[in-house]
C-alpha positions as CSV (number, residue, x, y, z in Angstrom):
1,X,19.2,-0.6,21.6
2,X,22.8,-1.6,19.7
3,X,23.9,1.5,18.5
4,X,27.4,1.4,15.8
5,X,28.6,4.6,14.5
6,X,30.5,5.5,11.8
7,X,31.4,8.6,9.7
8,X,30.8,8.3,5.6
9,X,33.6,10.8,4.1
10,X,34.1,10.2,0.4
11,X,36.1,12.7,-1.7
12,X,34.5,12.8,-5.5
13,X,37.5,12.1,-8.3
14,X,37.3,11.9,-11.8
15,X,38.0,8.5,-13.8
16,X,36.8,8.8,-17.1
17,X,34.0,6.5,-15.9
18,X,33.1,7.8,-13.0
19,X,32.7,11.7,-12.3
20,X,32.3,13.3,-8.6
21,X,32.8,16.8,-7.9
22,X,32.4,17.2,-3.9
23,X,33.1,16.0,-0.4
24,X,30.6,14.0,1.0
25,X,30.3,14.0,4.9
26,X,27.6,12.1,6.7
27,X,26.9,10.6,10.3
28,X,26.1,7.0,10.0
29,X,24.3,5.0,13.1
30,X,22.6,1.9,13.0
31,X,21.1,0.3,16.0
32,X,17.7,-2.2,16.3
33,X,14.3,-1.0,17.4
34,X,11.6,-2.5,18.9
35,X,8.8,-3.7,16.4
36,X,5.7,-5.8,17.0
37,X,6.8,-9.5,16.7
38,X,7.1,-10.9,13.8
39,X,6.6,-14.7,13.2
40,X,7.6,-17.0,10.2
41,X,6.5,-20.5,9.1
42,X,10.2,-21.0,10.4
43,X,10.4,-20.3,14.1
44,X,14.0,-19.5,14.0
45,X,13.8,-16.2,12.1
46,X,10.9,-14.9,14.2
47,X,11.5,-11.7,15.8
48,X,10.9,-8.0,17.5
49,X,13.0,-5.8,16.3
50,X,14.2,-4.5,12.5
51,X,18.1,-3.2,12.0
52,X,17.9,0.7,10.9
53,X,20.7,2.4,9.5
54,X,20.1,6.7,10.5
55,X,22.5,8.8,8.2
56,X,22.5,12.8,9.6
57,X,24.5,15.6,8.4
58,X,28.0,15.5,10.3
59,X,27.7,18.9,11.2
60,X,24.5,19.3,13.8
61,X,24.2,23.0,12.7
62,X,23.3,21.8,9.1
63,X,20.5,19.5,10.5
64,X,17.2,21.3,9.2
65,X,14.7,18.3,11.4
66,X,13.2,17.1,8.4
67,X,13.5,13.0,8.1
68,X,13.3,10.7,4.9
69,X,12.1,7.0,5.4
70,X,13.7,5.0,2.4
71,X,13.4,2.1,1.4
72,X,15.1,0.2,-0.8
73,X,14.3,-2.4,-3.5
74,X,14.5,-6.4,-3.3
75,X,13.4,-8.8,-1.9
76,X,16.0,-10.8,-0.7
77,X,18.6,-7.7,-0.2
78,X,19.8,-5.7,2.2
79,X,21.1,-1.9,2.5
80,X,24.7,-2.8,3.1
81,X,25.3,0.5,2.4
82,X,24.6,0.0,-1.1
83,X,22.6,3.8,-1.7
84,X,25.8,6.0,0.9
85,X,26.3,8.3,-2.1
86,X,22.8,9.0,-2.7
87,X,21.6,9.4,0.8
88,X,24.2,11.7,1.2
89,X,22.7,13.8,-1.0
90,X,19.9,14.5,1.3
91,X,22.3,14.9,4.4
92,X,23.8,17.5,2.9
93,X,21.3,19.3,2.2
94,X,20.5,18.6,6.3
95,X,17.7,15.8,6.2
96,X,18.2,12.9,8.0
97,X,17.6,9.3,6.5
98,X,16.4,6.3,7.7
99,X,16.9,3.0,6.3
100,X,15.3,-0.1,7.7
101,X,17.0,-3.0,6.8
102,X,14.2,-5.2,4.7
103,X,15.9,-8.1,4.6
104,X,14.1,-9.2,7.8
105,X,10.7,-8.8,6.3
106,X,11.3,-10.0,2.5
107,X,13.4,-12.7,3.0
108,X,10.7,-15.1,2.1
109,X,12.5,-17.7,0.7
110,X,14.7,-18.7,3.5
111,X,12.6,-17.9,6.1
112,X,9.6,-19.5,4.4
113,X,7.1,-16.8,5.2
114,X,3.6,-17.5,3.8
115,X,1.8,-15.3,1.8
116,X,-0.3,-13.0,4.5
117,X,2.7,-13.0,6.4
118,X,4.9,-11.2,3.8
119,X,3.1,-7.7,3.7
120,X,2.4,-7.7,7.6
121,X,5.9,-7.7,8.5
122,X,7.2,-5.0,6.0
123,X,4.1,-2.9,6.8
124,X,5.8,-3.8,11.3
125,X,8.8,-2.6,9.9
126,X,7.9,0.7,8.2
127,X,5.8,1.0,11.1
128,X,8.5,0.5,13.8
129,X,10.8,3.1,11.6
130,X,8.4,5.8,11.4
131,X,7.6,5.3,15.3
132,X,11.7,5.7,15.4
133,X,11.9,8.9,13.3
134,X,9.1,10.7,15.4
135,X,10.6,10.4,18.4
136,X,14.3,11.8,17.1
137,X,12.8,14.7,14.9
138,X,9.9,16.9,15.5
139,X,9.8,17.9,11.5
140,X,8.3,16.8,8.1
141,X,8.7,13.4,7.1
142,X,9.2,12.4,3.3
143,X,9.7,8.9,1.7
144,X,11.9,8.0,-1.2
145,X,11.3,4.4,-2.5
146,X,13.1,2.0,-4.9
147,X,11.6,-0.9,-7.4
148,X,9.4,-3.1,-4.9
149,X,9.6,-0.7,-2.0
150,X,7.5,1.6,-4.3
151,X,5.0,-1.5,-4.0
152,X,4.9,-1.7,-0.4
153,X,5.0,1.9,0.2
154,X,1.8,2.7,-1.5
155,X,0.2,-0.2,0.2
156,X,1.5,1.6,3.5
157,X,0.4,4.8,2.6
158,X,-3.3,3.8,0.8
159,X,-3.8,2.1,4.6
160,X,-2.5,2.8,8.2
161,X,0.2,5.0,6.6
162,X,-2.2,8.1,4.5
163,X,-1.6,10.9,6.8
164,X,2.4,10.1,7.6
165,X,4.1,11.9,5.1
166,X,4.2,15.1,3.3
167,X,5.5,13.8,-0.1
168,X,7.2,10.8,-1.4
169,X,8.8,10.0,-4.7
170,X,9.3,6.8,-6.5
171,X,11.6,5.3,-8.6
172,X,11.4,2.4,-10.9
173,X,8.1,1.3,-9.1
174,X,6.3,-1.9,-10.4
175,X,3.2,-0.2,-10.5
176,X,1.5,-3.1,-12.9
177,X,2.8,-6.4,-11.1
178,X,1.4,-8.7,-13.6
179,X,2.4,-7.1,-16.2
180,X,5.9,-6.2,-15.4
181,X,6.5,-10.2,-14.3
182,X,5.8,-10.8,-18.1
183,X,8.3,-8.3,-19.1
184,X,11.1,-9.6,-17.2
185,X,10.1,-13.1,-18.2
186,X,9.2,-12.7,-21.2
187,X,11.2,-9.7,-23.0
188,X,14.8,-9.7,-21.2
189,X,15.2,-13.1,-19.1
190,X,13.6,-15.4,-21.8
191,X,13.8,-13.3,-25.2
192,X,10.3,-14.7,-26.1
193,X,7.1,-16.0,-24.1
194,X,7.9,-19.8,-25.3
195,X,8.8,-21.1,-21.4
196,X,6.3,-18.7,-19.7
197,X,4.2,-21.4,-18.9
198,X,7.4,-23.2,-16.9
199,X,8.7,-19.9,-15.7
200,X,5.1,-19.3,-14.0
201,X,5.9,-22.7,-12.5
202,X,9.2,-21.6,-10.9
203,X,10.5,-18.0,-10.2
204,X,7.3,-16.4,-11.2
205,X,5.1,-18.7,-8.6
206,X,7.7,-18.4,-5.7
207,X,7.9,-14.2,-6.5
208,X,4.1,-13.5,-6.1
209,X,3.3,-16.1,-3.5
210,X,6.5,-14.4,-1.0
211,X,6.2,-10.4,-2.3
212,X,2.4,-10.1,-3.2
213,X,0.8,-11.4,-0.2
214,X,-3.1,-11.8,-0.1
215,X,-4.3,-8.9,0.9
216,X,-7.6,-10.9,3.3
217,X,-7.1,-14.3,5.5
218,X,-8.9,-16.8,4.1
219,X,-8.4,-15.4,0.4
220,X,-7.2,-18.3,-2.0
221,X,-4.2,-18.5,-2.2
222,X,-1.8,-18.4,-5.7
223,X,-0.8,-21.0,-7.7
224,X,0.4,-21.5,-11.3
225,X,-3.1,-21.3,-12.6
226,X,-3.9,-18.4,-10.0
227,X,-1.6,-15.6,-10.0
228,X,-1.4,-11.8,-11.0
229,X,0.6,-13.3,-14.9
230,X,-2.3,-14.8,-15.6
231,X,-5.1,-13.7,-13.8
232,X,-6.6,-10.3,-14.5
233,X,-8.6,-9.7,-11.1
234,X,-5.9,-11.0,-9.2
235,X,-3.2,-8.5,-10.9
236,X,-6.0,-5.6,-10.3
237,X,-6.4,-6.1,-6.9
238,X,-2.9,-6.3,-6.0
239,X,-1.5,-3.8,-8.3
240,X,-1.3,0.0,-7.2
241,X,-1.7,0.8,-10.7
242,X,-5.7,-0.1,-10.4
243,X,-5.7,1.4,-6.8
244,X,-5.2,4.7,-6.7
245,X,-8.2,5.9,-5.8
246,X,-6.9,5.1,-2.0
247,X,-4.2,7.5,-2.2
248,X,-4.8,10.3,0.1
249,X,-5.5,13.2,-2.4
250,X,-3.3,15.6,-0.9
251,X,-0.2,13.7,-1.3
252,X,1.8,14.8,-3.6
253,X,3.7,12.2,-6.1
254,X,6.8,12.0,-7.9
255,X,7.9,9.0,-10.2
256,X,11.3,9.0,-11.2
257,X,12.5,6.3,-13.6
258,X,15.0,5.4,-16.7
259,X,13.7,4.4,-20.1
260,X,16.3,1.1,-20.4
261,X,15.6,-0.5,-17.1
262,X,15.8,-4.0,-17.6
263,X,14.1,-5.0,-14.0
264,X,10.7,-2.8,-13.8
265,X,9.3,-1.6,-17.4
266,X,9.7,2.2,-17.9
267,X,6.6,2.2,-19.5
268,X,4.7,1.7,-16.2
269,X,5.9,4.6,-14.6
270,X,4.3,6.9,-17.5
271,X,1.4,4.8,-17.0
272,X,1.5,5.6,-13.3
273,X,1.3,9.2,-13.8
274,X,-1.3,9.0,-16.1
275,X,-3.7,7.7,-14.1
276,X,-2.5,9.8,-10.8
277,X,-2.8,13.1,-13.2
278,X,-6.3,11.9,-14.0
279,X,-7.7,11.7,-10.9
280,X,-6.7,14.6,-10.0
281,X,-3.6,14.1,-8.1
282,X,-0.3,16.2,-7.6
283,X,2.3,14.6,-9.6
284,X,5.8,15.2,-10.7
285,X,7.5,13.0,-13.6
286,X,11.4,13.2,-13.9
287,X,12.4,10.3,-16.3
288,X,15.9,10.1,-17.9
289,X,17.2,7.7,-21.3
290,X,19.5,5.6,-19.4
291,X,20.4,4.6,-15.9
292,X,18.8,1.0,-15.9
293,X,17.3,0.1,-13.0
294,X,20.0,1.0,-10.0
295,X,21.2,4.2,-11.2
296,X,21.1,5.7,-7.1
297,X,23.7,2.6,-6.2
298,X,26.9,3.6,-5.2
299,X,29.0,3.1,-8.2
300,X,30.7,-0.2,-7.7
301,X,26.9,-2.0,-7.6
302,X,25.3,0.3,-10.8
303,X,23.3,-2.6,-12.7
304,X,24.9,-0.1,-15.9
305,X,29.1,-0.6,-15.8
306,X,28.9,2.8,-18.3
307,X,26.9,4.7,-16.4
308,X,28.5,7.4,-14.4
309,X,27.3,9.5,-11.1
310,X,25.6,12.3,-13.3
311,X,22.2,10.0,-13.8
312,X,22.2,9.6,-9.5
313,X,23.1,12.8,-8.6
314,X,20.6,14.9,-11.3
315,X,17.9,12.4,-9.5
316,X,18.5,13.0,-6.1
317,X,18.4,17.3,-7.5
318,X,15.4,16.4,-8.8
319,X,14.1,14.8,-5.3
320,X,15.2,17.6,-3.7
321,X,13.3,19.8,-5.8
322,X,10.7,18.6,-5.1
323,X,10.5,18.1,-1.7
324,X,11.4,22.0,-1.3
325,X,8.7,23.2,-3.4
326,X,6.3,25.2,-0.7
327,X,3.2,24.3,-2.9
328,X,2.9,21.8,-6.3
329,X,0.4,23.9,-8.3
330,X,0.1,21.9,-11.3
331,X,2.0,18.8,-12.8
332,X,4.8,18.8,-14.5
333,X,6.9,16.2,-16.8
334,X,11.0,15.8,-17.4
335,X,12.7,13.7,-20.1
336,X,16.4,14.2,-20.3
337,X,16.1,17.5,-18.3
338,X,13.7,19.0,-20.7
339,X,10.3,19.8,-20.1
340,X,7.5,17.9,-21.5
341,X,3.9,19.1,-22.4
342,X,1.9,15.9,-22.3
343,X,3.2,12.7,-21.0
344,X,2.3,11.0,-24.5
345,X,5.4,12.9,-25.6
346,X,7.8,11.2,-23.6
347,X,9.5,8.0,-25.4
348,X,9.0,4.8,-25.0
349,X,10.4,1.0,-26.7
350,X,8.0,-1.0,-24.9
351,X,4.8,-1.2,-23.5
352,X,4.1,-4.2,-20.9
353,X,0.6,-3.4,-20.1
354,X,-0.7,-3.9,-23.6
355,X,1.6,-7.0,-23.8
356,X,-0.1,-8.3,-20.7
357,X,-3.6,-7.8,-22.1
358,X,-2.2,-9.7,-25.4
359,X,-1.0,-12.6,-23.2
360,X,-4.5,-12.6,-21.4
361,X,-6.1,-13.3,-24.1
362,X,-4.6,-15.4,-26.0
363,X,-3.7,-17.7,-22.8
364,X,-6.9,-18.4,-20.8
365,X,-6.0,-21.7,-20.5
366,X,-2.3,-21.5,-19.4
């Protein structure tokens, strides 16, 4: 096992755009563990082993053995250190975070991973991480998850991973992965649903076939005609949204997201907790009005150029929060920082389910 440290200390200034108000000390190592081996339609990027970066608090006395898995969005990125500021508001309060790099089991385009494949190596690599952080801490485990690690998670946890943690919180999760395709198609890449039909074709076709893998061997496989844009029971079955019901019920939830993300629709998320709150689940909703859709990225990679550190930092509080809570008795609702009654009640521009449903129907033939 490769191990690198390194120590993350970064003093908060004030720039007009930017607005820190603390040290930040952390312990940074990152080392490769052994995972179950992991083969590609390209031999040359098989492998048994997934790159983690650990942060812990500097100070040992501050450690209080609790561990966070997080994982980031993508696919097709790595860490690179892209979250430090955010993790390190965890480590200061003495968790310790793990980060697998999930590079190695996105990457489907360049290492031309098939479908089934896609989904059995990220569900090695959590796997291999969570083996990783039980044998260095003997305390609570909590996930935090970003954009399509939200997907993946909740895979995870409705299978092999329902007993693992005590809570997890999501942010910017595509919940509805039909449906949120069509937004970023449709609504901000494309400005109208004129070259859906071609966009299905390209981008859209290569996204589902690599990060939506089928869930069964021998299941057919997607193509243009076949795919979770335009086919209903296809978008149900691989879509969290329409499969809750094999969340463990004692998990408690949190969704986090911002009302002009550009990436995942914000409009999912309240959809999201509606349907957890239905069933009867545990769940916390802290949304904010702006912070597109990498508001915890360190500064210099915010999707946002205006957006400063108080949208990051208010989220991890509100992570934090949550994960100190003893007991969630009821459900509860932010906007803004203010409480909300009834999830109707929280604003929103768009709704991508309803436009999906349009598109259904008026495209059967697409």
């Amino acid at each position: 096992m490769m191990k690198s440290i390194s120590y993350l200390k970064l003093i908060f200034v004030s720039t007009g755009i930017l607005f820190y108000s603390q040290w930040v000390e952390a312990r940074k190592i990152e080392y490769d563990i052994p995972c179950e081996e992991q083969t590609f339609s390209d031999s040359s990027f098989n492998r048994s082993s997934v790159h983690v970066s650990q942060y812990t608090p500097e100070d040992s006395k501050n450690n209080n053995s609790h561990s966070i898995l997080f994982l980031h969005g993508g696919p097709g990125i790595s860490n690179e250190g892209q979250f430090d500021l955010f993790i390190s508001e965890f480590t200061n309060q003495g968790f310790s975070v793990y980060v697998p790099e999930i590079i190695g089991s996105s990457y489907y385009d360049t290492s031309g991973m098939d479908a089934n494949e896609y989904r059995k190596n990220y569900f090695k690599d959590i796997q291999a991480t969570l083996d990783n952080i039980k044998e260095n801490s003997s305390g609570d485990i909590y996930a935090i998850s970003h954009s399509i690690g939200c997907h993946q998670l909740f895979h995870f946890v409705s299978g092999p991973g329902n007993k693992v943690f005590k809570k997890i919180s999501a942010i910017a999760g595509p919940w509805d992965v039909g449906a949120n395709r069509l937004y970023v198609l449709g609504k901000h890449w494309r400005n109208g649903y004129e070259n859906i039909q071609e966009n299905i074709r390209g981008s859209c076709l290569r996204s589902f076939v690599g990060s939506y893998a089928k869930l069964e061997e021998g299941q057919k496989p997607m193509t243009t005609s076949y795919n979770p844009v335009v086919t209903r029971e296809l978008n149900h079955r691989f879509s969290i949204l329409y499969n809750i019901d094999q969340l463990p019920k004692t998990l408690p939830i949190q969704l986090l997201h911002a009302k002009d993300d550009k990436l995942v629709d914000f409009s999912l998320s309240l959809a999201m907790y509606s349907a957890l709150a239905n069933s009867g689940y545990k769940v916390y909703g802290y949304f904010m009005p702006k912070g597109d859709h990498g508001f915890i990225k360190n500064p210099t990679q915010l999707n946002d150029p205006d957006l400063t550190s108080e949208e990051r930092i208010s989220a991890a509080k509100s992570i934090l929060h949550f994960f100190e809570q003893e007991e969630i008795r009821e459900n509860s609702i932010y906007f803004n920082n203010n409480p909300i009654q009834d999830i109707q009640d929280v604003p929103s521009d768009w709704n991508s389910i309803t436009e999906h449903e349009e598109f259904l129907r008026s495209n059967q033939n697409i």
